[in-house]
C-alpha positions in Angstrom: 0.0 0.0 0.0 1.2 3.1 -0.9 2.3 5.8 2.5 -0.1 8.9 1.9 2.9 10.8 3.0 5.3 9.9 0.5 3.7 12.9 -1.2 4.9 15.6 1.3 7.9 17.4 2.2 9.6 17.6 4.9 8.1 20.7 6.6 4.2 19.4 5.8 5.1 16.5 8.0 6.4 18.4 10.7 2.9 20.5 10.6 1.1 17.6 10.2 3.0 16.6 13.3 2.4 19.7 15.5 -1.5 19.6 14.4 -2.0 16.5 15.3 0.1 16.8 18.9 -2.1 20.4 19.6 -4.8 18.4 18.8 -4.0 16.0 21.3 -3.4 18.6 23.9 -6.3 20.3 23.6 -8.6 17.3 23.7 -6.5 16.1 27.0 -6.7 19.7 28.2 -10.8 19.8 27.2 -11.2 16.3 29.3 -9.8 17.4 32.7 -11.6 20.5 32.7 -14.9 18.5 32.0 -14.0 16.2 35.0 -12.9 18.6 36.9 -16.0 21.1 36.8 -18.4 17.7 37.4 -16.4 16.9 40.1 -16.5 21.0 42.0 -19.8 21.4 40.6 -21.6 19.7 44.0 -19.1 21.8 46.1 -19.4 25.3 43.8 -21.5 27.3 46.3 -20.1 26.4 49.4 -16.6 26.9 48.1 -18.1 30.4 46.7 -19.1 31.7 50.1 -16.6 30.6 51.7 -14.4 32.7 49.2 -17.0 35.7 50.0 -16.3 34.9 53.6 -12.9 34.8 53.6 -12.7 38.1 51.4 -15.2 40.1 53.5 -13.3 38.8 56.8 -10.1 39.7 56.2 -9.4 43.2 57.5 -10.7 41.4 60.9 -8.8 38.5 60.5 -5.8 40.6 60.0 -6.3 42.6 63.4 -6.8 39.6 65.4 -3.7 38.1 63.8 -1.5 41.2 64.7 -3.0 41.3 68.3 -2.2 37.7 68.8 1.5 38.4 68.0 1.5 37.6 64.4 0.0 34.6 64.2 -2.0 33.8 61.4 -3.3 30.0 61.7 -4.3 30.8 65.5 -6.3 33.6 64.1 -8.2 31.9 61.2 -8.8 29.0 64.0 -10.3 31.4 66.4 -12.0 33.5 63.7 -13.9 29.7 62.7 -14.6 29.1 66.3 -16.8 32.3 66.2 -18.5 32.3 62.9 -19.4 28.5 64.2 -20.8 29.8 67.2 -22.7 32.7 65.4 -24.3 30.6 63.0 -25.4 28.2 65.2 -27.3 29.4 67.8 -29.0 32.2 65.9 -30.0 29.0 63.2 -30.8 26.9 65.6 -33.4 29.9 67.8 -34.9 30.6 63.8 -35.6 26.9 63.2 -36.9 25.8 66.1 -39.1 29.2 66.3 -40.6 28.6 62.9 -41.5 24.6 63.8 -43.0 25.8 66.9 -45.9 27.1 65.8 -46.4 24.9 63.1 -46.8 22.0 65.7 -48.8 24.2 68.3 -51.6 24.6 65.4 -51.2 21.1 64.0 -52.0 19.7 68.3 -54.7 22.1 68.9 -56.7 20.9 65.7 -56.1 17.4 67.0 -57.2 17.8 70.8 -59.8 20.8 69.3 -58.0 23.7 71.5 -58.5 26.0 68.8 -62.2 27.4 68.8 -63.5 29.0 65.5 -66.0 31.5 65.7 -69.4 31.2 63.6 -69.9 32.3 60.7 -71.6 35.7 59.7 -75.0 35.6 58.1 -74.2 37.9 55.6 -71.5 36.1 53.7 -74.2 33.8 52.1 -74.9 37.0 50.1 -71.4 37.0 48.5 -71.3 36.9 45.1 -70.0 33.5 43.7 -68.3 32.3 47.0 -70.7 33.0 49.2 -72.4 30.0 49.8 -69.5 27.7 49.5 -67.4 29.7 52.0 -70.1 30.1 54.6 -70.9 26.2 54.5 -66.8 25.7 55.3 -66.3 28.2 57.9 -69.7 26.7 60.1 -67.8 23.3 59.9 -64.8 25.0 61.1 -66.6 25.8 63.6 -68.1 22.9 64.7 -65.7 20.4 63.6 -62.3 22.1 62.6 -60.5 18.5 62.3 -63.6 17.8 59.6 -63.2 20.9 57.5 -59.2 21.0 57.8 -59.5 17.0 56.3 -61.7 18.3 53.4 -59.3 21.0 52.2 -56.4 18.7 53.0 -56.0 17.9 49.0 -55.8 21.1 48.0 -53.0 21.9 50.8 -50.7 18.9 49.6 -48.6 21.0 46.8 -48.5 23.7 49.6 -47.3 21.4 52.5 -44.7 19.8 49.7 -43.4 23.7 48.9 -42.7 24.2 52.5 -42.1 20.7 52.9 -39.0 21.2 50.1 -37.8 24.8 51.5 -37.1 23.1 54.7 -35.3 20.7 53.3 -33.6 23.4 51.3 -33.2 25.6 54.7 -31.4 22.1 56.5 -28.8 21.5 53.6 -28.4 25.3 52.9 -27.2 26.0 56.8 -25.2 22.7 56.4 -23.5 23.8 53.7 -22.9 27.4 55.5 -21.5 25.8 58.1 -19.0 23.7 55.6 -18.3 26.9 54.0 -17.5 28.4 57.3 -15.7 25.7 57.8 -13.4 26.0 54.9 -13.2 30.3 55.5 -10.7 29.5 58.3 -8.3 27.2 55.9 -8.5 30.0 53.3 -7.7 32.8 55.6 -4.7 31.0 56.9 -3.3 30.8 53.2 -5.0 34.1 52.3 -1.5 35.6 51.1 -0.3 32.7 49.3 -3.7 32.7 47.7 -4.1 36.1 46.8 -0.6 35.6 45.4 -2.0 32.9 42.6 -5.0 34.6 42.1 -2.6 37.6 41.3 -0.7 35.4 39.2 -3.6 33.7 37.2 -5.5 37.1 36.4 -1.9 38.0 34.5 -1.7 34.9 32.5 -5.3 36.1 31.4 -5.0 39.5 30.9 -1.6 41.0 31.6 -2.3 44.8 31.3 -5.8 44.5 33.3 -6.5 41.6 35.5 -4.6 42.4 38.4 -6.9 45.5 38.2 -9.8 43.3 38.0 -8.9 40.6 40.5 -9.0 44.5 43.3 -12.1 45.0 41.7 -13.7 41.6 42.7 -12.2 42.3 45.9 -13.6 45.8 46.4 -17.4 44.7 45.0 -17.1 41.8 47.6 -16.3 43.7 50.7 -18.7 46.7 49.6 -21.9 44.2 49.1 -21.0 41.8 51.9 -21.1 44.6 54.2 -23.3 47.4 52.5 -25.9 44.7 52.0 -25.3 40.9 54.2 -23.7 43.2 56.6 -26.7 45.5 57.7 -29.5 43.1 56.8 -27.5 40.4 59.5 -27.3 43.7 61.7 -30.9 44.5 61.7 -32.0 40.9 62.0 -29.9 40.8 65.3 -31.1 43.9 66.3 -34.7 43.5 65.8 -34.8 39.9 66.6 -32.8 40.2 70.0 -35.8 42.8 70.9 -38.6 41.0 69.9 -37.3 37.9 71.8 -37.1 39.9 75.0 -40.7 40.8 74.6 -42.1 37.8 73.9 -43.4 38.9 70.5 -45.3 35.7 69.1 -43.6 34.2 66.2 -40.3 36.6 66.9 -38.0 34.0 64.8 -40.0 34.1 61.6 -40.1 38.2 62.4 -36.4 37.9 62.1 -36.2 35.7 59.4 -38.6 38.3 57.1 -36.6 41.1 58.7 -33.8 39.6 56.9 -34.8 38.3 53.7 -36.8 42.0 53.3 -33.4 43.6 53.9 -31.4 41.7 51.2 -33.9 42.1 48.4 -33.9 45.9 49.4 -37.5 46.0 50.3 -37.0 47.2 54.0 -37.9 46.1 57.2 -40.8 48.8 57.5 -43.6 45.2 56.6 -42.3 43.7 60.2 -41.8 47.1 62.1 -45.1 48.9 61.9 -47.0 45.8 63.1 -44.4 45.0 65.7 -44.8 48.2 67.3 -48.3 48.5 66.7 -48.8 44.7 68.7 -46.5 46.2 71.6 -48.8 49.4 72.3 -52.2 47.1 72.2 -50.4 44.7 74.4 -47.5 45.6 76.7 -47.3 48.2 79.1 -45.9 51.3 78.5 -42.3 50.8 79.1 -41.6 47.6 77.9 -43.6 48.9 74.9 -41.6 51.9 74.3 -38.5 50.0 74.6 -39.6 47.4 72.1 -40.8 50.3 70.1 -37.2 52.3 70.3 -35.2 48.9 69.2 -37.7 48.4 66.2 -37.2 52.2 65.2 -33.2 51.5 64.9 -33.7 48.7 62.4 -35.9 51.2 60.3 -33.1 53.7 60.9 -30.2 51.3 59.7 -32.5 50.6 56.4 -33.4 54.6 56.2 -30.1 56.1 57.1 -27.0 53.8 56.8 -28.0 51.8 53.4 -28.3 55.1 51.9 -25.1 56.2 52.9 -23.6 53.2 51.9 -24.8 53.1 48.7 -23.6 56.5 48.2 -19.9 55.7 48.9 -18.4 52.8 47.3 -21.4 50.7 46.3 -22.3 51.4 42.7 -24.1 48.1 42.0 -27.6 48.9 41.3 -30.6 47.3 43.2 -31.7 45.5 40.8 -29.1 43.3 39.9 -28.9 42.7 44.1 -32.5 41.8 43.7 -32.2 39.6 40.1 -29.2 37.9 42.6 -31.1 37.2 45.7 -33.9 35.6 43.9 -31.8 33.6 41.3 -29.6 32.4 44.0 -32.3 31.1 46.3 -33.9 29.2 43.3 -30.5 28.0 42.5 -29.1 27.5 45.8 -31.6 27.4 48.2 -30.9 29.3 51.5 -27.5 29.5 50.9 -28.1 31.4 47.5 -30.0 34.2 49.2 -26.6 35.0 50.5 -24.4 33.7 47.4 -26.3 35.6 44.6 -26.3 39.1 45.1 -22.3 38.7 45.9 -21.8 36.9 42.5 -24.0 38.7 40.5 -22.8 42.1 41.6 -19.0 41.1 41.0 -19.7 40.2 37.2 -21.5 43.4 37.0 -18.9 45.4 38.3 -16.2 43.0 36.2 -18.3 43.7 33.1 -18.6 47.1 33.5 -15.0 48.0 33.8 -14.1 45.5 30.9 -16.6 47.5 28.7 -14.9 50.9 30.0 -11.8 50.1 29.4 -12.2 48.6 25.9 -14.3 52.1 25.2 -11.5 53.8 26.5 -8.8 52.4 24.2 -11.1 53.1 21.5 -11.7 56.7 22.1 -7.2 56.8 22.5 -6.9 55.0 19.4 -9.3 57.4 17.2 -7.2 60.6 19.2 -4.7 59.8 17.7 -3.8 62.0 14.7 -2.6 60.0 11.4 -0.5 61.8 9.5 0.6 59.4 7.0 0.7 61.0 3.3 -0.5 58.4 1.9 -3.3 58.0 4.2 -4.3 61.5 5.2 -7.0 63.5 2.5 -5.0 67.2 3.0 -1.7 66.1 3.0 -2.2 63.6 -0.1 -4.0 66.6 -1.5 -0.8 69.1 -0.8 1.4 66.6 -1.9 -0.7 66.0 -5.7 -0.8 70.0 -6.3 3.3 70.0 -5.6 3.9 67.3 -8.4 1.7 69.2 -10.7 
């Protein structure tokens, strides 16, 4: 049989060659990326907040590290200790305050504690429901375990929503708590770290990704603590008061305090019938105590978000809103912290890769060309001297 490349030189076999080996590499190169990313993919949020940790920690971690002499792997040790601790008692008060009441309505439809009040007469007269609704609410009121078995069907997809979130809630703070977890490792080797990162963002882009890697830096520590940082701060706040006065259902309070402060709608929906509950039912001091600690975590929301938008945190709110809720869907609870981080470092990424690339272009067309050949008036100068 005849060699099909007894036909070319030397120099098309050495290209031949080199394809063929580049081939080779890339397809080698293409494979353990793929494994890899299916491999990280299960791990991809917790190693992400535990980046977003690590970053936004780090001018404390630093402190502690100087006041302890210098030592770095004591700090990040004793830094974990207390972000452990944090997480778990406050997660631990929430859950157990939102199963609670769930279970005290669930035993008082089985032993019939909870009374129901008849029905009005005048709801027959509703138009379309009417009827239907007042038939319901008298067995309620007779017979609540009858009437809540009847509408049982149409609860099931509810119960398996709320059934899913907490599952979502249980592996979201377990992944927190990994991510926590792997925050103290990451601050230990936070300067060899930043080091690579340095390193890596050259390789990519040698003129600008050092720039960009600040960047990342910068959006992370401005959102974690213009946004994470004073919703956490006015959960604490406002929780810690309403547990102190006994306010029914003060976990889930807390919980909507905080979820209402991320997606920037404020905790105004929580306050006004918190303080409102306190003057109808405490007495006058604890009231006006409750009603002072309330009115600081409307102030934080009123007065400090606005201030720290103003200074350093260009994001707008509603790619910090497009974050939180993509991030929960994607995530879970661990996404409602995740997403507005990520989401607000690619915008910020973006947006200085677009300035700059308009900002060569506007140098590049500055500059005057005055090639004869190219240039109209000096081509035109140069044709009226031959003549």
């Amino acid at each position: 049989m005849n060699d099909p490349t007894n036909g070319l030189n030397g120099s098309d076999r050495r290209f031949n060659a080199l394809v063929i080996e580049l081939a080779i590499r890339l397809f080698a190169i293409g494979a353990l990326i793929y494994w890899t990313f299916i491999i990280v993919l299960p791990f991809a949020a917790i190693i992400l907040w535990s980046v977003v940790l690590a970053v936004a920690l780090y001018p404390i971690f630093r402190v502690v590290a100087e006041i302890l002499g210098g030592r770095p792997i004591t700090a990040a040790v004793l830094m974990t200790i207390a972000g452990l601790v944090l997480i778990i008692g406050p997660v631990t008060w929430m859950a157990v305050g939102a199963i609670d009441p769930i279970k005290a309505v669930m035993a008082g439809i089985e032993t019939g504690d909870i009374a129901v009040p008849p029905p009005p007469a005048s709801i027959k007269d509703w138009p379309f429901v009417g009827e239907q609704l007042y038939s319901f609410w008298l067995l309620a009121s007779t017979n609540l375990r009858s009437a809540f078995t009847q509408v049982l069907p149409q609860l099931k997809p509810a119960g398996e929503f709320l059934l899913e979130m907490a599952k979502s809630a249980g592996a979201g703070t377990l992944k927190f708590l990994v991510s926590v977890l792997l925050m103290g490792f990451i601050l230990a080797a936070a300067p060899q770290m930043l080091a690579g990162a340095r390193a890596l963002s050259r390789r990519i882009d040698p003129s600008s990704g050092e720039k960009f890697v600040d960047l990342a830096g910068a959006t992370i520590n401005a959102v974690s603590r213009g946004v994470m940082g004073l919703s956490l701060l006015q959960a604490v706040v406002g929780g810690a008061g309403m547990y102190l006065a006994d306010v029914p259902g003060a976990s889930l309070l807390t919980i909507a305090i905080l979820v209402l402060g991320i997606i920037q709608i404020g905790p105004l929906l929580v306050v006004a019938p918190v303080i409102f509950w306190a003057w109808t039912t405490l007495a006058t001091g604890p009231a006006l105590a409750l009603t002072v600690c309330m009115l600081s975590v409307n102030y934080v929301d009123n007065v400090l978000k606005p201030f720290i938008f103003a200074h350093g945190l260009s994001t707008p709110i509603p790619v910090i809103f497009v974050g939180v809720i993509g991030g929960v869907l994607a995530h879970g609870i661990a996404g409602l912290f995740a997403g507005p981080v990520v989401l607000a470092v690619v915008w910020e990424l973006t947006k200085a890769w677009i300035a700059d690339d308009l900002k060569l272009v506007n140098e590049t067309a500055a500059e005057p060309d005055f090639n004869v050949e190219t240039s109209p008036a000096l081509s035109s100068a140069q044709g009226v001297k031959n003549l």
